[in-house]
C-alpha positions in Angstrom: 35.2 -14.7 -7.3 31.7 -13.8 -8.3 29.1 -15.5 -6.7 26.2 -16.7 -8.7 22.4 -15.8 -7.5 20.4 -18.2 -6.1 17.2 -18.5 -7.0 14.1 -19.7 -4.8 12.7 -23.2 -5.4 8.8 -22.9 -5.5 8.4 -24.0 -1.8 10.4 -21.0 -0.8 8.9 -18.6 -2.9 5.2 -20.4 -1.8 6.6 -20.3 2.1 7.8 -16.6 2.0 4.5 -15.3 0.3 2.5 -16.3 3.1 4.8 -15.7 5.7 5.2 -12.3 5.0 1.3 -11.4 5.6 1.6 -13.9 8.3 4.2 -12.0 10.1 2.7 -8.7 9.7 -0.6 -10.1 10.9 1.2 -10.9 14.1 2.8 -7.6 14.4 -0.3 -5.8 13.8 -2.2 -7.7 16.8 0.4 -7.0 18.9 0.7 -3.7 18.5 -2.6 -3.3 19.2 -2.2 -4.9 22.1 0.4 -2.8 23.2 -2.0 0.2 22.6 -4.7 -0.9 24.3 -2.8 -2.0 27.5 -1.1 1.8 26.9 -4.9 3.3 27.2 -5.8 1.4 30.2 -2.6 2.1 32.1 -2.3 5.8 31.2 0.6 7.6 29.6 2.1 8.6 32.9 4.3 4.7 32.8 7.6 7.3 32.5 6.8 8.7 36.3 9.2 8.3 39.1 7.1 6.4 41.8 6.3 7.4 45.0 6.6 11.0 43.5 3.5 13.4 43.2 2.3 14.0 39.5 2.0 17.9 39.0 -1.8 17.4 37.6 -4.5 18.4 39.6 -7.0 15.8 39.9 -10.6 16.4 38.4 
């Protein structure tokens, strides 16, 4: 029971070639997002709050 390959009609094939930079275009913004919201908020997000961070402050 071997199943044959299916191949992509020309509207696939034409969908998936610009989804894929599509997709990645959107990932890509939001990762920058992600970093930029990172920078603003620090990299101390981890801490326990209420407790005292062990820096000194400048």
């Amino acid at each position: 029971n071997r199943t044959e390959p299916t191949s992509l009609s020309s509207l696939q094939k034409t969908a998936l070639l610009l989804g894929v930079p599509a997709a990645a275009t959107v990932l890509y913004i939001l990762y920058r997002r992600y970093r930029e919201a990172e920078v603003v908020r620090g990299p101390h997000r981890g801490r326990t709050p209420g407790r005292p961070s062990r820096e000194t402050p400048p």
